[in-house]
PyMOL CGO cylinders between C-alpha atoms (Angstrom):
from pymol import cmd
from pymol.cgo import CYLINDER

trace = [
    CYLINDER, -5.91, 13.79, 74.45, -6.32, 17.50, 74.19, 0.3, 1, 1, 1, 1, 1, 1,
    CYLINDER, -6.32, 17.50, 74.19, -7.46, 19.68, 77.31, 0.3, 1, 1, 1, 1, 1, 1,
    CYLINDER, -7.46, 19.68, 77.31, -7.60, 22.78, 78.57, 0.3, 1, 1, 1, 1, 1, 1,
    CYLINDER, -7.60, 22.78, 78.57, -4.28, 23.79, 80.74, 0.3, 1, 1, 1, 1, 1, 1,
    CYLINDER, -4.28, 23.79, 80.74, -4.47, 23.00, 84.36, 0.3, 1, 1, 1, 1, 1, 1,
    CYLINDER, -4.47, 23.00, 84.36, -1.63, 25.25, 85.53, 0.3, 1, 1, 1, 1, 1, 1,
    CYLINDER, -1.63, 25.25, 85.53, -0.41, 23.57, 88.63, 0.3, 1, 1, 1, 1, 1, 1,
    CYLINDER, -0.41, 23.57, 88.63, -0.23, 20.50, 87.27, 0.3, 1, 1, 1, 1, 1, 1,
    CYLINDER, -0.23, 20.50, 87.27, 0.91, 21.20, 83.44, 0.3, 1, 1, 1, 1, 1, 1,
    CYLINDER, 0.91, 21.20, 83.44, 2.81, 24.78, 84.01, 0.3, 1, 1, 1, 1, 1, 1,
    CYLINDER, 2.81, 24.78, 84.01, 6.58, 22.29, 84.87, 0.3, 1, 1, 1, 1, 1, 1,
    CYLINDER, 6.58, 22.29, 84.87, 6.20, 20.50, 81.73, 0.3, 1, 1, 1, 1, 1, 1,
    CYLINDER, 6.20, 20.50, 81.73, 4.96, 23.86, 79.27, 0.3, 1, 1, 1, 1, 1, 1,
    CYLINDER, 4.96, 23.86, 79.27, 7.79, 25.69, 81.05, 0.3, 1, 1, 1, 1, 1, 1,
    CYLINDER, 7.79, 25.69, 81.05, 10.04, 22.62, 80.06, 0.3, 1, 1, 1, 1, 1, 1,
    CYLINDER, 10.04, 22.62, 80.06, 9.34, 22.60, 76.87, 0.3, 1, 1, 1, 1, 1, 1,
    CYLINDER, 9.34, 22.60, 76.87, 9.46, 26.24, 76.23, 0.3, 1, 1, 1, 1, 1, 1,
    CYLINDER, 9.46, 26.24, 76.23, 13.08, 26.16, 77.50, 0.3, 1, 1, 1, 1, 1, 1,
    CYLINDER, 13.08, 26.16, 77.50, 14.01, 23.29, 75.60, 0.3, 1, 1, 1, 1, 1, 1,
    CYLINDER, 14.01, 23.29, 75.60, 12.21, 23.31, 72.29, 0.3, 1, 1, 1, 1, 1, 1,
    CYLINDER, 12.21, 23.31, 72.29, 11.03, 27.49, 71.56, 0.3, 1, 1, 1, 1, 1, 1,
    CYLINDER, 11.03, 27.49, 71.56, 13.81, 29.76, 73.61, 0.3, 1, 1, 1, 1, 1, 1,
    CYLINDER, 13.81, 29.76, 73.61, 16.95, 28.27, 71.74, 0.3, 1, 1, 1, 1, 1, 1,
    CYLINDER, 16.95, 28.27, 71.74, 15.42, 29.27, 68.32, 0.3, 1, 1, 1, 1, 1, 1,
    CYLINDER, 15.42, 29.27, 68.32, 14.32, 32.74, 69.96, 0.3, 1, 1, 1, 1, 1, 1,
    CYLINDER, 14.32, 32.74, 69.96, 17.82, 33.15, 71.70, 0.3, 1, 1, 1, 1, 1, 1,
    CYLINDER, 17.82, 33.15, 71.70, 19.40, 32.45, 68.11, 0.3, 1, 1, 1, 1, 1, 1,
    CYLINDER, 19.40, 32.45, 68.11, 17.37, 35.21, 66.37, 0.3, 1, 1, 1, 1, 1, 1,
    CYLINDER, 17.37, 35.21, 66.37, 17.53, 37.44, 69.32, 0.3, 1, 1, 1, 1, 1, 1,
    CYLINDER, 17.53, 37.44, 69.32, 20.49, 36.81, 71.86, 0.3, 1, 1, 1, 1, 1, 1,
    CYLINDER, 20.49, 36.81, 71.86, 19.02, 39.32, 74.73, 0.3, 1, 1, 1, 1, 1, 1,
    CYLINDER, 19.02, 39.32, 74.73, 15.75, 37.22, 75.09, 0.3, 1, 1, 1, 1, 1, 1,
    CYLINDER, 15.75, 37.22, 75.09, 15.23, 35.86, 78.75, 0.3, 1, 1, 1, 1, 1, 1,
    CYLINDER, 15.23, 35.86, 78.75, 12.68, 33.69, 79.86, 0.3, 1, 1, 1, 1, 1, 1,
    CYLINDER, 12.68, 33.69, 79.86, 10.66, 34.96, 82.61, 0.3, 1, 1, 1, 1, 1, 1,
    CYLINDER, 10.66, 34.96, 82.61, 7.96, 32.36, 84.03, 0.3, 1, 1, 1, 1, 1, 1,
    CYLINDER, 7.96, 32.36, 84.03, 6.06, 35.28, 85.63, 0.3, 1, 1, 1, 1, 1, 1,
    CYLINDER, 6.06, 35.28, 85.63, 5.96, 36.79, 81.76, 0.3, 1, 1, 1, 1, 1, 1,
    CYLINDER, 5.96, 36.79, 81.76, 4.67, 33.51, 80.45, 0.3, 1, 1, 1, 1, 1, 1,
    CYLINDER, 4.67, 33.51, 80.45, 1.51, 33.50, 82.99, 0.3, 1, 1, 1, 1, 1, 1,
    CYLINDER, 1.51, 33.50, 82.99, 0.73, 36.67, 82.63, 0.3, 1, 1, 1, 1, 1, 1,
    CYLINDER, 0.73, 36.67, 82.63, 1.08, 36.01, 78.99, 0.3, 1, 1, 1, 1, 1, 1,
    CYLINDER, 1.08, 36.01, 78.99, -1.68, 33.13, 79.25, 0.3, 1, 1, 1, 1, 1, 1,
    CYLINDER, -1.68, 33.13, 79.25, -3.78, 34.68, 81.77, 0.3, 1, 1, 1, 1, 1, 1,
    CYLINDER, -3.78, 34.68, 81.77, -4.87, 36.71, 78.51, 0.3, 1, 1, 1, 1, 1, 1,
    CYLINDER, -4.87, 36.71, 78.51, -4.99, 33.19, 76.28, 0.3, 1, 1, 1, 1, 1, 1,
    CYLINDER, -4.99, 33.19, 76.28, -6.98, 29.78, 75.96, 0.3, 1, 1, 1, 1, 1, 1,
    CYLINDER, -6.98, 29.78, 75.96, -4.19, 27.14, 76.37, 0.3, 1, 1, 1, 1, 1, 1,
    CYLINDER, -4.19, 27.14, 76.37, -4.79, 23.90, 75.04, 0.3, 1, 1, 1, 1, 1, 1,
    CYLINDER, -4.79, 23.90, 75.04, -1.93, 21.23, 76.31, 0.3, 1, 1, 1, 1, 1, 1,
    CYLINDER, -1.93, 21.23, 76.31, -1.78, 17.25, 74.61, 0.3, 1, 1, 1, 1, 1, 1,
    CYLINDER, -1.78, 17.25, 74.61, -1.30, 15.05, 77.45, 0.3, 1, 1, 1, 1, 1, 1,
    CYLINDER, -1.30, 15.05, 77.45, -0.32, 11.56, 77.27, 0.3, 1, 1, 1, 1, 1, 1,
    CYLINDER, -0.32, 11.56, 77.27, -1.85, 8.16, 78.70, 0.3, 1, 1, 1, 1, 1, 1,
    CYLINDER, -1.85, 8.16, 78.70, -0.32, 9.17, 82.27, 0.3, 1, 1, 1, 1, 1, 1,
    CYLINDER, -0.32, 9.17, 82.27, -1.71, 12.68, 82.17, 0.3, 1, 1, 1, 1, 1, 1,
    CYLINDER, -1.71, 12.68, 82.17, 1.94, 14.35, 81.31, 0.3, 1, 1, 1, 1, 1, 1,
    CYLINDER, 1.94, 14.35, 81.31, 1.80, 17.19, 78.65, 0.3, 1, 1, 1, 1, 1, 1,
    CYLINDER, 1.80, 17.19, 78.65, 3.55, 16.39, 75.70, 0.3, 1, 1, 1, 1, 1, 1,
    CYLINDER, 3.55, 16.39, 75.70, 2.59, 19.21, 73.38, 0.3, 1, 1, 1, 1, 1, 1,
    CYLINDER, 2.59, 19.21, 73.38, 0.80, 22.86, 73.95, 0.3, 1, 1, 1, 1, 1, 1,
    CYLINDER, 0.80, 22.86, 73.95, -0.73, 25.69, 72.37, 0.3, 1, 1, 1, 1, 1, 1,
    CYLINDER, -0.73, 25.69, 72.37, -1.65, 29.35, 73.64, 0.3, 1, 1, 1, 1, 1, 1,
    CYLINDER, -1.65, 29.35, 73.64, -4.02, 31.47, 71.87, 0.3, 1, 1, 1, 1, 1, 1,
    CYLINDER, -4.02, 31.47, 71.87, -6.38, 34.37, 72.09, 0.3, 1, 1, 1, 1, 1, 1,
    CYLINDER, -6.38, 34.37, 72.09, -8.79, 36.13, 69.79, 0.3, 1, 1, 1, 1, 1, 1,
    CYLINDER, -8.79, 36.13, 69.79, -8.74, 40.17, 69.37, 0.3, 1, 1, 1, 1, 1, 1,
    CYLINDER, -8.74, 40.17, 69.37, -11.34, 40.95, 67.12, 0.3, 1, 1, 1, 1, 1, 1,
    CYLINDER, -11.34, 40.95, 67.12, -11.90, 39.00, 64.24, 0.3, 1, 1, 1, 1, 1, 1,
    CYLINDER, -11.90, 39.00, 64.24, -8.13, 38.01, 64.44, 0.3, 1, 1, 1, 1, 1, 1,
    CYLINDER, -8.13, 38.01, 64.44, -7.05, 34.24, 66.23, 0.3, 1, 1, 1, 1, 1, 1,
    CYLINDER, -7.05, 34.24, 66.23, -2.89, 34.66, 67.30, 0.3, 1, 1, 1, 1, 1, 1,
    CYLINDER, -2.89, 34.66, 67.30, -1.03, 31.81, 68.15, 0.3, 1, 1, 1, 1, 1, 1,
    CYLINDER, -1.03, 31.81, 68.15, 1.32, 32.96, 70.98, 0.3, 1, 1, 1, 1, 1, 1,
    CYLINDER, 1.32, 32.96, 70.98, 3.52, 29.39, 71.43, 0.3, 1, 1, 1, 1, 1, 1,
    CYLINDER, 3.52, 29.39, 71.43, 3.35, 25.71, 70.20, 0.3, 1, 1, 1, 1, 1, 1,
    CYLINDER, 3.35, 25.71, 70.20, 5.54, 23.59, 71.43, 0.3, 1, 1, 1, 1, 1, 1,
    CYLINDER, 5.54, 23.59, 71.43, 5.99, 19.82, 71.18, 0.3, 1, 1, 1, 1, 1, 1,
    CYLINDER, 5.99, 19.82, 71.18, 8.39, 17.62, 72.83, 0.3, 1, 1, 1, 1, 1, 1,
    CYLINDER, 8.39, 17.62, 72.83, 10.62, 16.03, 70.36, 0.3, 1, 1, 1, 1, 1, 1,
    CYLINDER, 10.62, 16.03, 70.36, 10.09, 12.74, 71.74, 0.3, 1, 1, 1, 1, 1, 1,
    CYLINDER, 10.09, 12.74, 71.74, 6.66, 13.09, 70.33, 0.3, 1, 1, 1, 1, 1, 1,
    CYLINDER, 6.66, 13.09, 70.33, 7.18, 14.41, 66.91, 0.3, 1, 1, 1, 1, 1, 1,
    CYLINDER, 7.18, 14.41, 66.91, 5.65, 12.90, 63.75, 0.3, 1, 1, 1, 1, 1, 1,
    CYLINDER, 5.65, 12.90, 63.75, 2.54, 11.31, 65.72, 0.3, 1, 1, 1, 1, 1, 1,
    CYLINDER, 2.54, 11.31, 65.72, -0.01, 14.36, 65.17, 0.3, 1, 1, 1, 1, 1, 1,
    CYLINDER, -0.01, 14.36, 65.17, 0.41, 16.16, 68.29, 0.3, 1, 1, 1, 1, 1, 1,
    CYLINDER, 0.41, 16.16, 68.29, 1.07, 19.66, 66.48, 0.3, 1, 1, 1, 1, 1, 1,
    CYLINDER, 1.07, 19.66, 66.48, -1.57, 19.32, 64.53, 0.3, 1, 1, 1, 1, 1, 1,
    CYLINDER, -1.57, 19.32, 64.53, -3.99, 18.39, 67.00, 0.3, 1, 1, 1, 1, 1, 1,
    CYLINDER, -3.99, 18.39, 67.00, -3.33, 21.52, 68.65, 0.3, 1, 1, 1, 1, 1, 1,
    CYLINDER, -3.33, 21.52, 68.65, -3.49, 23.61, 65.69, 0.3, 1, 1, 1, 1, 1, 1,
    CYLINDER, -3.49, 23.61, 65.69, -6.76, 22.12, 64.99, 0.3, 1, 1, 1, 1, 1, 1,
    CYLINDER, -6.76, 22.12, 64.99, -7.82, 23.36, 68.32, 0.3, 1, 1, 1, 1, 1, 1,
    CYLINDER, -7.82, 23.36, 68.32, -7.04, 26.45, 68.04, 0.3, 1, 1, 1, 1, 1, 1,
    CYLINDER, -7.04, 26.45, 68.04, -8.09, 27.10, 65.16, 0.3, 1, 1, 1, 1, 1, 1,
    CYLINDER, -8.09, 27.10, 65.16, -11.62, 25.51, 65.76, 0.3, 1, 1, 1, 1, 1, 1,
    CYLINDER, -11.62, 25.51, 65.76, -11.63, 27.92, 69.30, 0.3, 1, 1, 1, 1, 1, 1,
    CYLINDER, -11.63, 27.92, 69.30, -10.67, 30.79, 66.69, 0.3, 1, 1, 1, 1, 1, 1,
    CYLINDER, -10.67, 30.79, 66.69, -13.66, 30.33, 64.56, 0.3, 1, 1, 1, 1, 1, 1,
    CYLINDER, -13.66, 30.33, 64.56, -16.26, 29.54, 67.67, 0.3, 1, 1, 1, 1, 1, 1,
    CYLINDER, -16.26, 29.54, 67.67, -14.94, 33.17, 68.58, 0.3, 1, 1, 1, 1, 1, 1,
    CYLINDER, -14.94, 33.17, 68.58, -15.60, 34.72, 65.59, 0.3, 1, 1, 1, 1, 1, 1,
    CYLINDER, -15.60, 34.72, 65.59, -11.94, 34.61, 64.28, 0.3, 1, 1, 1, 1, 1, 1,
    CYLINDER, -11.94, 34.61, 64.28, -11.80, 35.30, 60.75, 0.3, 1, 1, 1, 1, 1, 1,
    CYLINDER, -11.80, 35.30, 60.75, -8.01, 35.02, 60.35, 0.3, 1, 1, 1, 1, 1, 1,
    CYLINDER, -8.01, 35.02, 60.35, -5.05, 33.53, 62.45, 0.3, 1, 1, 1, 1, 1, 1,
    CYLINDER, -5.05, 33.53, 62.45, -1.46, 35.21, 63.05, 0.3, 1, 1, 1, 1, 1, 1,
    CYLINDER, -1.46, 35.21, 63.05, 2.13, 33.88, 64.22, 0.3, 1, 1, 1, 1, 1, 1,
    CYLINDER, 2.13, 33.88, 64.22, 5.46, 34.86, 64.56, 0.3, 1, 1, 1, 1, 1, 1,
    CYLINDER, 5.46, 34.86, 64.56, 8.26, 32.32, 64.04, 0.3, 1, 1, 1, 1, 1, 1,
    CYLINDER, 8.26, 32.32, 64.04, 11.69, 33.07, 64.34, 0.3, 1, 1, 1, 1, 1, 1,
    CYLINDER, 11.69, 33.07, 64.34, 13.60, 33.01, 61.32, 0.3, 1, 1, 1, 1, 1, 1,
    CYLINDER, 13.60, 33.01, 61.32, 15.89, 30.17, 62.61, 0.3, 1, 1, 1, 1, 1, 1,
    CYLINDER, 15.89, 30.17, 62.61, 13.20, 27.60, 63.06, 0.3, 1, 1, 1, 1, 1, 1,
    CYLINDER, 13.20, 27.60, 63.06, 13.36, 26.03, 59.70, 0.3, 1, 1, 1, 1, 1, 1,
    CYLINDER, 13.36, 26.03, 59.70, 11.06, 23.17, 61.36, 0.3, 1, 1, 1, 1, 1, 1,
    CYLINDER, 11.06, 23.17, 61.36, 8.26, 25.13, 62.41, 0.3, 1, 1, 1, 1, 1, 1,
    CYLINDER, 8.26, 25.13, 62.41, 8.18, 27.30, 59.36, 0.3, 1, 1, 1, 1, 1, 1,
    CYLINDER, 8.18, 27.30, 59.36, 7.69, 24.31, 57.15, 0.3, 1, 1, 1, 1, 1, 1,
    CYLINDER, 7.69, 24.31, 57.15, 5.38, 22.42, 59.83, 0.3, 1, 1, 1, 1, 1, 1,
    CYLINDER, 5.38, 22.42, 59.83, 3.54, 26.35, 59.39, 0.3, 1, 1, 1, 1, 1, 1,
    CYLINDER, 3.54, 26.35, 59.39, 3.92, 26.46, 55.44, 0.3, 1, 1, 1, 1, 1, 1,
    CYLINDER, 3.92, 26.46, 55.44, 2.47, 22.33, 55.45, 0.3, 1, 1, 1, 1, 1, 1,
    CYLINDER, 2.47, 22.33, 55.45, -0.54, 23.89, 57.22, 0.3, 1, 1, 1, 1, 1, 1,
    CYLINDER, -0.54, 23.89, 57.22, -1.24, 26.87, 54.92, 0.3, 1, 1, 1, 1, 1, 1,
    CYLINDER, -1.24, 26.87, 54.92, 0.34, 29.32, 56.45, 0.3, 1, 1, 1, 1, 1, 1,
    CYLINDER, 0.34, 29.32, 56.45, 1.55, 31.95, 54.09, 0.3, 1, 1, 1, 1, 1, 1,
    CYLINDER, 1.55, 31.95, 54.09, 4.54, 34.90, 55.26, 0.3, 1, 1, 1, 1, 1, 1,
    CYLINDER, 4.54, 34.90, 55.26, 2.76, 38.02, 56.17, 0.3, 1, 1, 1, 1, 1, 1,
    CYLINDER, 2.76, 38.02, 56.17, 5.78, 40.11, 56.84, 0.3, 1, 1, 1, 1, 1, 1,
    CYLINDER, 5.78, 40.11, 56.84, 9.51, 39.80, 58.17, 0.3, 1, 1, 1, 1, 1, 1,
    CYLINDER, 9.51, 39.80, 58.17, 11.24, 41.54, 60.63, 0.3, 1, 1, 1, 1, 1, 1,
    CYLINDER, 11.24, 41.54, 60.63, 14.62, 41.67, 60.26, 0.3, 1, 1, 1, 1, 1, 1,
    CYLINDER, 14.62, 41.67, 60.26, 15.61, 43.47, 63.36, 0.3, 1, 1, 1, 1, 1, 1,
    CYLINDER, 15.61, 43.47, 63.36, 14.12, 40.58, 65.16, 0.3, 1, 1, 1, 1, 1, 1,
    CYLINDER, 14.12, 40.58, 65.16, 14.38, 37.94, 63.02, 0.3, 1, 1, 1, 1, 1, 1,
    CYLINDER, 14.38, 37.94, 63.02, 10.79, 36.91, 63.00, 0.3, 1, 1, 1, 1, 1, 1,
    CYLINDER, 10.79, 36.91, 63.00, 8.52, 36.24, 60.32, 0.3, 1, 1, 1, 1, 1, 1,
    CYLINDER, 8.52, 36.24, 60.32, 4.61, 37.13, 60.73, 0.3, 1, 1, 1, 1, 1, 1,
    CYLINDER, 4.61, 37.13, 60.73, 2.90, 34.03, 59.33, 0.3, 1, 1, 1, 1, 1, 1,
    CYLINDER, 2.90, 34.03, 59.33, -1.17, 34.02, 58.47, 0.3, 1, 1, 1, 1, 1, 1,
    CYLINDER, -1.17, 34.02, 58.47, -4.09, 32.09, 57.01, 0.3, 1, 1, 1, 1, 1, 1,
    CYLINDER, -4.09, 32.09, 57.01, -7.46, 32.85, 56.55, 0.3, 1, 1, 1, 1, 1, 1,
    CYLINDER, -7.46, 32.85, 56.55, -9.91, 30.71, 58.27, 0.3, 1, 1, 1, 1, 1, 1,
    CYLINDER, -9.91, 30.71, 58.27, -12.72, 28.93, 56.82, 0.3, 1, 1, 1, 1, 1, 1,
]
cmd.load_cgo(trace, "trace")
């Protein structure tokens, strides 16, 4: 099921995953990057966060978003690796996207560090095209329009 984050309750489990399944890749591309849980809720204070929980209520898959003008960006998706393969990613894509267009979104933006080979193609499988790459950072700007 896909809901709306309830922060005391999901905020362990999102912070989980973003330790274990997005900071390695950003800590590859970037060695300097910290992880600051006081960054991350301010961070989603400003987005709609959509979190897949399982039968027992226990997040196994999020998504944080926001819309600035007729743009949707994807901040983070994460997915516990556990529950790979079973839809979960896209689920939450779907979400935001379909939050992007209620808003008036006419096109959505990423950035994916260049060492996540898995999330680029999960991206690319989705229609994602590359925008731009920054090679100081390692990151590439992915977009698609919306329809």
């Amino acid at each position: 099921m896909i809901r709306t984050r309830i922060p005391e309750q999901d905020d362990p489990g999102l912070f989980r995953m973003i330790i274990v399944r997005l900071l390695p890749y950003a800590r590859q591309a970037r060695p300097d990057v910290a992880f600051n849980r006081s960054e991350i809720r301010r961070r989603w204070r400003k987005c709609k966060v959509y979190v897949a929980v399982n039968g027992k209520g226990r997040p196994e898959g999020f998504i944080s978003c926001k819309v600035e003008g007729s743009t949707l960006t994807i901040d983070m998706l994460a997915v516990e690796r556990h529950a790979e393969g079973h839809g979960i990613g896209s689920s939450l894509i779907a979400a935001a996207e379909n939050y992007g267009r209620r808003k008036g979104a006419a096109s959505v933006r990423l950035a994916v560090d260049e060492p996540n080979l898995h999330a680029q193609s999960f991206y690319h499988k989705k229609g994602y095209g590359v925008e731009t790459y920054f090679p100081g950072h390692k990151m590439y700007i992915l977009s698609k329009w919306l329809q």
